[in-house]
Biopython code that builds the backbone (N, CA, C, O; Angstrom):
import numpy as np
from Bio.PDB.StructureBuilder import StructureBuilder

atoms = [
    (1, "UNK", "N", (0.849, -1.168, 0.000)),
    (1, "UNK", "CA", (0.000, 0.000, 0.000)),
    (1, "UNK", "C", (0.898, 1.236, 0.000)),
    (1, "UNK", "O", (1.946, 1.100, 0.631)),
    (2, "UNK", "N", (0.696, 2.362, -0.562)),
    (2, "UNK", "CA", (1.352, 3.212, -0.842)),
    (2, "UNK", "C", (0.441, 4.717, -1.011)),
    (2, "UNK", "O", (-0.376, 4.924, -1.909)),
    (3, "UNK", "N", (0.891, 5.904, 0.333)),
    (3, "UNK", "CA", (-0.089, 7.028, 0.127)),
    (3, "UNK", "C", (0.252, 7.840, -1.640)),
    (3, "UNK", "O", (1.377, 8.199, -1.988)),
    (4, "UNK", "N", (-0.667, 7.935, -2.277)),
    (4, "UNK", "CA", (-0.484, 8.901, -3.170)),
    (4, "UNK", "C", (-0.668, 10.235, -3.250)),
    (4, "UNK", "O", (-0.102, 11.073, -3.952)),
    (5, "UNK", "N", (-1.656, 10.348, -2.325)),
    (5, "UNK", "CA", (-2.329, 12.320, -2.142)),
    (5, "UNK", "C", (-2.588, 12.269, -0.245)),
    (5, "UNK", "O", (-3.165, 11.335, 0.312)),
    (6, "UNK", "N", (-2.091, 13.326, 0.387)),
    (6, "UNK", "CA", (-2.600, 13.431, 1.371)),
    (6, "UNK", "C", (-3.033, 14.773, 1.556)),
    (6, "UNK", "O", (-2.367, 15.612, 0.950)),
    (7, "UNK", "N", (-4.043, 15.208, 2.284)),
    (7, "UNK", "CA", (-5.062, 16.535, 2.410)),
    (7, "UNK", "C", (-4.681, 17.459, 3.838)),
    (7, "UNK", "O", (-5.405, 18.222, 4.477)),
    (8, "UNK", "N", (-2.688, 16.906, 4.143)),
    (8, "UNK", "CA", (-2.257, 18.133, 5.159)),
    (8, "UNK", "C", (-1.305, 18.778, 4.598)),
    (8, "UNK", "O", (-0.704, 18.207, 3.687)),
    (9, "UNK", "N", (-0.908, 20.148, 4.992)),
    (9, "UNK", "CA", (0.063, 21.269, 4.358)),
    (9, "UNK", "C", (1.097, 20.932, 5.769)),
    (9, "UNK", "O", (2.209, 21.454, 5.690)),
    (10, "UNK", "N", (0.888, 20.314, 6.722)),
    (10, "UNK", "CA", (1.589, 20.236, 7.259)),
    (10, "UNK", "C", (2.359, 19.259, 6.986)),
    (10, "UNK", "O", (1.702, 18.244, 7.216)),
    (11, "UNK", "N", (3.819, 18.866, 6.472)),
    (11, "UNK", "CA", (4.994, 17.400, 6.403)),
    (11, "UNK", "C", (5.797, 18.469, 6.134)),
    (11, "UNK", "O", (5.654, 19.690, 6.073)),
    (12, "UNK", "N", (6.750, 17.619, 5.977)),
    (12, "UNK", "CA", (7.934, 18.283, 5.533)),
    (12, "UNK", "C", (8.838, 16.486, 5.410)),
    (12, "UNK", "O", (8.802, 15.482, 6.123)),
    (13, "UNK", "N", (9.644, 16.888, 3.979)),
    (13, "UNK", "CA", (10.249, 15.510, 3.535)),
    (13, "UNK", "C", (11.770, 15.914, 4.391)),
    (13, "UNK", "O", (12.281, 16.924, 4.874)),
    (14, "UNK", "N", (12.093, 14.541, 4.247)),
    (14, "UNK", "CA", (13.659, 14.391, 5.175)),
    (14, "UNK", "C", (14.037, 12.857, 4.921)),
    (14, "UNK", "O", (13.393, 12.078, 4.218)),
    (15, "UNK", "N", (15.251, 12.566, 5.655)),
    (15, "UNK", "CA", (15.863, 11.356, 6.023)),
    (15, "UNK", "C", (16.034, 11.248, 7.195)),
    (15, "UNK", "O", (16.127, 12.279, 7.862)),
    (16, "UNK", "N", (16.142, 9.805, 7.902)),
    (16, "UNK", "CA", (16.097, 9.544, 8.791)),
    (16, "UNK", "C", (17.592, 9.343, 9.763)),
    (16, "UNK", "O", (18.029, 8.193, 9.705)),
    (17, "UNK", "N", (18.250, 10.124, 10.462)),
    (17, "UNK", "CA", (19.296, 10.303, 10.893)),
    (17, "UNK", "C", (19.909, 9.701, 11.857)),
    (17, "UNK", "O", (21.134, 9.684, 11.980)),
    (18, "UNK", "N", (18.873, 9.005, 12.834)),
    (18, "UNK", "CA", (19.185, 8.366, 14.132)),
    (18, "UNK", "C", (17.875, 7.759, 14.686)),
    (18, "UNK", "O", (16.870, 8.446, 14.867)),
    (19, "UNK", "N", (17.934, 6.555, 14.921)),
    (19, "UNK", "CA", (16.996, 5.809, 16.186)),
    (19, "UNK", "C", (17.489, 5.228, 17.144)),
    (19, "UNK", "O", (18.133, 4.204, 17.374)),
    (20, "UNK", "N", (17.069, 6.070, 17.662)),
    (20, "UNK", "CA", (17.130, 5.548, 19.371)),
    (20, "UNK", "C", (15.946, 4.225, 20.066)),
    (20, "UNK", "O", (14.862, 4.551, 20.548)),
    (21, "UNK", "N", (16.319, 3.065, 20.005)),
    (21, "UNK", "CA", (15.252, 2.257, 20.245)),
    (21, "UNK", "C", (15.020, 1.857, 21.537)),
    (21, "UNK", "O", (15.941, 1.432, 22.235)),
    (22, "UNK", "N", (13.704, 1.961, 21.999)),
    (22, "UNK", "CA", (13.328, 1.532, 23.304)),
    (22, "UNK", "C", (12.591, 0.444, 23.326)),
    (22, "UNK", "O", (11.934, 0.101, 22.342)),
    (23, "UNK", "N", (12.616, -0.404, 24.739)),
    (23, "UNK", "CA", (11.617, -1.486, 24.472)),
    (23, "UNK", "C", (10.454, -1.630, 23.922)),
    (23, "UNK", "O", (10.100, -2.583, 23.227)),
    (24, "UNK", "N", (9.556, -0.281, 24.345)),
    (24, "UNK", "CA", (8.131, -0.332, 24.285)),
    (24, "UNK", "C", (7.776, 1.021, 23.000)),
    (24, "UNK", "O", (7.057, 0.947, 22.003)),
    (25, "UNK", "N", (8.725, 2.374, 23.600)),
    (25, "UNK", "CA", (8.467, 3.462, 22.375)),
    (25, "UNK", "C", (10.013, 3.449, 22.183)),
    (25, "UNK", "O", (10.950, 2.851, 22.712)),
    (26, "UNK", "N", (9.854, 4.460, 21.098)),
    (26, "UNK", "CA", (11.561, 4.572, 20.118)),
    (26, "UNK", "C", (11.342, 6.090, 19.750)),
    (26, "UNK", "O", (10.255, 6.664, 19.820)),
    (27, "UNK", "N", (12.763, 6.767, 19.270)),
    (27, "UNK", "CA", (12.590, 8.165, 19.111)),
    (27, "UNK", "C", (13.662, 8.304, 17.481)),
    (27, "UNK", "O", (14.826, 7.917, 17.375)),
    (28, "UNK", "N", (12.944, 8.864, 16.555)),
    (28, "UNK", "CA", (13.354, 8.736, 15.185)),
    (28, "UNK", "C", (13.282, 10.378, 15.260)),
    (28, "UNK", "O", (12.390, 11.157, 15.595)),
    (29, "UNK", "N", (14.829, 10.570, 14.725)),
    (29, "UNK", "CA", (15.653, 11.977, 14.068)),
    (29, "UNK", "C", (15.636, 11.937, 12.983)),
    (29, "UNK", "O", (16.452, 11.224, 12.399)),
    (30, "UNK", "N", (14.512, 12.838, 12.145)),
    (30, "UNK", "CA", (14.751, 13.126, 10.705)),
    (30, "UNK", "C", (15.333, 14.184, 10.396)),
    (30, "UNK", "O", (14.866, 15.153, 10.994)),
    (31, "UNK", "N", (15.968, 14.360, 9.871)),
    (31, "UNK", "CA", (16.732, 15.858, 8.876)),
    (31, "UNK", "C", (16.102, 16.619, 7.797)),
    (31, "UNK", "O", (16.533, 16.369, 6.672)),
    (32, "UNK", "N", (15.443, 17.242, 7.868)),
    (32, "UNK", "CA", (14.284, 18.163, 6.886)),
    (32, "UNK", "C", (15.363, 18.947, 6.263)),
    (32, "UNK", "O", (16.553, 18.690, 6.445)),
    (33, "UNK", "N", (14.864, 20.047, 5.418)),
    (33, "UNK", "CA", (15.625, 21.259, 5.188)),
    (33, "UNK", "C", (15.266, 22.567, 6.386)),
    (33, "UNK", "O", (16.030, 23.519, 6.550)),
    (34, "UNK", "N", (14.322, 22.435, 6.943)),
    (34, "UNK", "CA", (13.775, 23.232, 8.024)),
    (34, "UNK", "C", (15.020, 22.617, 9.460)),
    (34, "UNK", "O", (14.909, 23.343, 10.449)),
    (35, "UNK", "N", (15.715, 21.864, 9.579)),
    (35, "UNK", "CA", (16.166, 21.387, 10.719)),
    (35, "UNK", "C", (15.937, 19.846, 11.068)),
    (35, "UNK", "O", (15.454, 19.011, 10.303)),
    (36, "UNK", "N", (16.258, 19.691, 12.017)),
    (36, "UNK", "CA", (16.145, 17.931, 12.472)),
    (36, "UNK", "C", (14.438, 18.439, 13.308)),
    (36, "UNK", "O", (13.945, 19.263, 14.078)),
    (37, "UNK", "N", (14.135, 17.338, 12.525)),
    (37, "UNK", "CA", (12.473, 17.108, 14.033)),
    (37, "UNK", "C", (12.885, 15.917, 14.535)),
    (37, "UNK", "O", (13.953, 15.380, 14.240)),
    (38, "UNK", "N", (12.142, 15.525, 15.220)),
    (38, "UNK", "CA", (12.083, 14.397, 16.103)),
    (38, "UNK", "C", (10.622, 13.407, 16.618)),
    (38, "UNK", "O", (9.746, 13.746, 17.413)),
    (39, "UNK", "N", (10.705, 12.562, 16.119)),
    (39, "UNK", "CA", (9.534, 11.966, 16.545)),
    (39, "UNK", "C", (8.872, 10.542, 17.192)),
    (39, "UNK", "O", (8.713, 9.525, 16.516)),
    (40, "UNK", "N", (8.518, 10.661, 18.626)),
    (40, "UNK", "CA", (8.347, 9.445, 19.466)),
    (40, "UNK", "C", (7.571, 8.897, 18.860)),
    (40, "UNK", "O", (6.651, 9.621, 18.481)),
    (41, "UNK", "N", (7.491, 7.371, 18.433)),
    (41, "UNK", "CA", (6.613, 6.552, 18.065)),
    (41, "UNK", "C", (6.869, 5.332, 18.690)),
    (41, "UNK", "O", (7.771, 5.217, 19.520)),
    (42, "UNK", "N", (5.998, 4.228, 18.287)),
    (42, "UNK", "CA", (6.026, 2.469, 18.779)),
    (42, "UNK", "C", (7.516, 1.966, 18.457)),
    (42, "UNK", "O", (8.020, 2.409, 17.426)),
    (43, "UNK", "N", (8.191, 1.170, 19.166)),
    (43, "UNK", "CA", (8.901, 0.348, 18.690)),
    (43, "UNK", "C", (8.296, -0.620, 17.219)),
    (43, "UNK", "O", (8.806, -0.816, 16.116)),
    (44, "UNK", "N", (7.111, -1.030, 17.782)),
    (44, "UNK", "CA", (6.593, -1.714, 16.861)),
    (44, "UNK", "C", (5.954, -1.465, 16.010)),
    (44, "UNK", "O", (5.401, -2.349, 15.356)),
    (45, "UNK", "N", (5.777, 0.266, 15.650)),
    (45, "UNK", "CA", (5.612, 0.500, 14.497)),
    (45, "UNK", "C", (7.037, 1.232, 13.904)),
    (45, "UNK", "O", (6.914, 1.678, 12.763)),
    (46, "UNK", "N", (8.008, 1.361, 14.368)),
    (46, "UNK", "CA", (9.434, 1.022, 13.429)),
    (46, "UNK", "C", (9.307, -0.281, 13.356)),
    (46, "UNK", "O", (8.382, -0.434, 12.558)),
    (47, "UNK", "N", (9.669, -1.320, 13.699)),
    (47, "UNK", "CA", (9.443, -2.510, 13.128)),
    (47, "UNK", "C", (8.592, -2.908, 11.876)),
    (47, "UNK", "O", (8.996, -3.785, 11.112)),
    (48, "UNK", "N", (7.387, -2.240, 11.671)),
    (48, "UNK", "CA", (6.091, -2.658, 10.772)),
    (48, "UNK", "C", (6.638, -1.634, 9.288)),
    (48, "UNK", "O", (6.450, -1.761, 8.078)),
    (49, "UNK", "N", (7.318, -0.705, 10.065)),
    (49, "UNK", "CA", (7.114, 0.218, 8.465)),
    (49, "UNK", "C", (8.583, 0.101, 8.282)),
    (49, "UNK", "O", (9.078, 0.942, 7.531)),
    (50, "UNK", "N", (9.418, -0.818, 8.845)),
    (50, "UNK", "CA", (10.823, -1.026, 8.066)),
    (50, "UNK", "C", (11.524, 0.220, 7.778)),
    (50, "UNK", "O", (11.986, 0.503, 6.672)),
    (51, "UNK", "N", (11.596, 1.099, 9.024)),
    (51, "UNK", "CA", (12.215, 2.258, 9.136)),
    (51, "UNK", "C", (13.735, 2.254, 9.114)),
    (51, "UNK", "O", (14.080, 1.368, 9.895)),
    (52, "UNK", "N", (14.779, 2.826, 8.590)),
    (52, "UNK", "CA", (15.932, 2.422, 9.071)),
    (52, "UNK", "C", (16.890, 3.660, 8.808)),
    (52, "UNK", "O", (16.858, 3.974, 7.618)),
    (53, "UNK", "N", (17.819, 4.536, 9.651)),
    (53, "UNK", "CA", (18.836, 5.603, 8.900)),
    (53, "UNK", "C", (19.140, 5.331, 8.036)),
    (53, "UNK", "O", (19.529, 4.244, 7.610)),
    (54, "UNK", "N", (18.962, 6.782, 7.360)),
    (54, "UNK", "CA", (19.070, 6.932, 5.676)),
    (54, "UNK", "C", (17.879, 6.703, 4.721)),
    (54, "UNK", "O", (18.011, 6.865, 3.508)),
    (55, "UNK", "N", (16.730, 6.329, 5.280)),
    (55, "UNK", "CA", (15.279, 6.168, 4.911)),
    (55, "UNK", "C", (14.409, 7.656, 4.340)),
    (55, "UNK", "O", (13.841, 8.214, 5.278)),
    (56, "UNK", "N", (14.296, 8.087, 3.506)),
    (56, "UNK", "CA", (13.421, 8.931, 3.418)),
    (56, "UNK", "C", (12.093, 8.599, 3.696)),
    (56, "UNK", "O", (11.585, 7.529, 3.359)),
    (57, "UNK", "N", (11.309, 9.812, 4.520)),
    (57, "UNK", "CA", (10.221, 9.795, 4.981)),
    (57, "UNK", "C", (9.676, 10.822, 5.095)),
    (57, "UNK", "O", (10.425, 11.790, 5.223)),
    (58, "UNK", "N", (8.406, 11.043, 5.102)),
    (58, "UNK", "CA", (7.252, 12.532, 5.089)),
    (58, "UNK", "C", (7.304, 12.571, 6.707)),
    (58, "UNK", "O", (7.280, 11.445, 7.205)),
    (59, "UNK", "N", (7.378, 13.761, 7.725)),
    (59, "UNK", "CA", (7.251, 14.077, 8.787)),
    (59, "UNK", "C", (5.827, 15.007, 8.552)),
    (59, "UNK", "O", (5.700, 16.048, 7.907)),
    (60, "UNK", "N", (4.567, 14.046, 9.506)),
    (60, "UNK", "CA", (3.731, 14.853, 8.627)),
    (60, "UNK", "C", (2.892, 15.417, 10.171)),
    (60, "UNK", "O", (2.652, 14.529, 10.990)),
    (61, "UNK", "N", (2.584, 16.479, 10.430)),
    (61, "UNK", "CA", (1.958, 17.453, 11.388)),
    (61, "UNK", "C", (0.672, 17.151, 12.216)),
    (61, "UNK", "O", (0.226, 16.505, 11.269)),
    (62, "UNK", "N", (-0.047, 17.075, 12.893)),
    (62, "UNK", "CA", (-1.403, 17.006, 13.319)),
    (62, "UNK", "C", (-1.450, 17.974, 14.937)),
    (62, "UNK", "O", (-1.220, 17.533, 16.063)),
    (63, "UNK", "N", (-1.752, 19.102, 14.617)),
    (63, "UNK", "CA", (-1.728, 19.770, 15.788)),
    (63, "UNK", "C", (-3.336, 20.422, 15.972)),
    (63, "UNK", "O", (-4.144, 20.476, 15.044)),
    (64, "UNK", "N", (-3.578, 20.860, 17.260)),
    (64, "UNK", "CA", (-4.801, 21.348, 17.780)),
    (64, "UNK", "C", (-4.732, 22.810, 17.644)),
    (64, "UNK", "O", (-5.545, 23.587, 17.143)),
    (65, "UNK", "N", (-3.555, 23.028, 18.214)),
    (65, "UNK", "CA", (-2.986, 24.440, 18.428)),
    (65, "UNK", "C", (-1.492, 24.977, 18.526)),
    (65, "UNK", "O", (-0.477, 24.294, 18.386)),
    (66, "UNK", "N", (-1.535, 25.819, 18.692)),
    (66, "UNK", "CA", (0.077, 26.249, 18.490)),
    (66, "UNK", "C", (0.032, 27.245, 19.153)),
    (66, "UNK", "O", (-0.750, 28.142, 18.838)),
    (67, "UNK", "N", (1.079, 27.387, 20.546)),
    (67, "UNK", "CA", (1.433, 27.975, 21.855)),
    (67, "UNK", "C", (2.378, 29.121, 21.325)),
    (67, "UNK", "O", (3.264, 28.803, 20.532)),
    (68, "UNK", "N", (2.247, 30.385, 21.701)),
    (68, "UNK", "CA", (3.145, 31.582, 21.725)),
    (68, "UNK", "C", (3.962, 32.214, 22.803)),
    (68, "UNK", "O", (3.242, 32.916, 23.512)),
    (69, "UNK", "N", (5.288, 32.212, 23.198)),
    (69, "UNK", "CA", (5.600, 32.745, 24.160)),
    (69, "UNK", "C", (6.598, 33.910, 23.894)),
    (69, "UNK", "O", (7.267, 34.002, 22.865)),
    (70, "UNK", "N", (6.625, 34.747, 24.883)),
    (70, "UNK", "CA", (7.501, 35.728, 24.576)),
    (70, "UNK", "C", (8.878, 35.629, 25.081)),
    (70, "UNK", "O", (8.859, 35.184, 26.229)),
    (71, "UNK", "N", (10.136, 35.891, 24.631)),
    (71, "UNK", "CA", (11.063, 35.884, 25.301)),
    (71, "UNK", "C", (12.001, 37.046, 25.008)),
    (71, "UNK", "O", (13.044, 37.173, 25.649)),
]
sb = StructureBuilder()
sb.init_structure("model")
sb.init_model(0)
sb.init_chain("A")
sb.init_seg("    ")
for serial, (resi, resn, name, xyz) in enumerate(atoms, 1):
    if name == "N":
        sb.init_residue(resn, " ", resi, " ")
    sb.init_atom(name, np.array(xyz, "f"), 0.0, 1.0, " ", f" {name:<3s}", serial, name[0])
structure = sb.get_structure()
């Protein structure tokens, strides 16, 4: 199965730079052109989607809101 169209403005494409694997969750470093994000997911869904450094992948957004602070 393979997405062809998705309906968010939020991703940003990258490679995958580092996993850190935990028993239960894992933490995947992608490299965008915007910077490195970072993103906690399942161990066992790195396992399922055959994630591995050097993988290109869509880092893709789902937020409620977005916090402003002043500094």
């Amino acid at each position: 199965m393979a997405i062809h169209a998705i309906n968010t403005r939020n991703q940003l494409a990258g490679r995958i730079v580092e996993i850190i694997e935990g028993p239960v969750v894992s933490e995947v470093a992608v490299e965008t052109a915007s910077g490195i994000v970072s993103s906690i997911v399942t161990t066992r869904s790195i396992k399922k989607l055959h994630l591995a450094v050097g993988q290109e992948v869509l880092a893709i957004f789902k937020a409620t809101e977005v916090l402003l602070a002043t500094v």
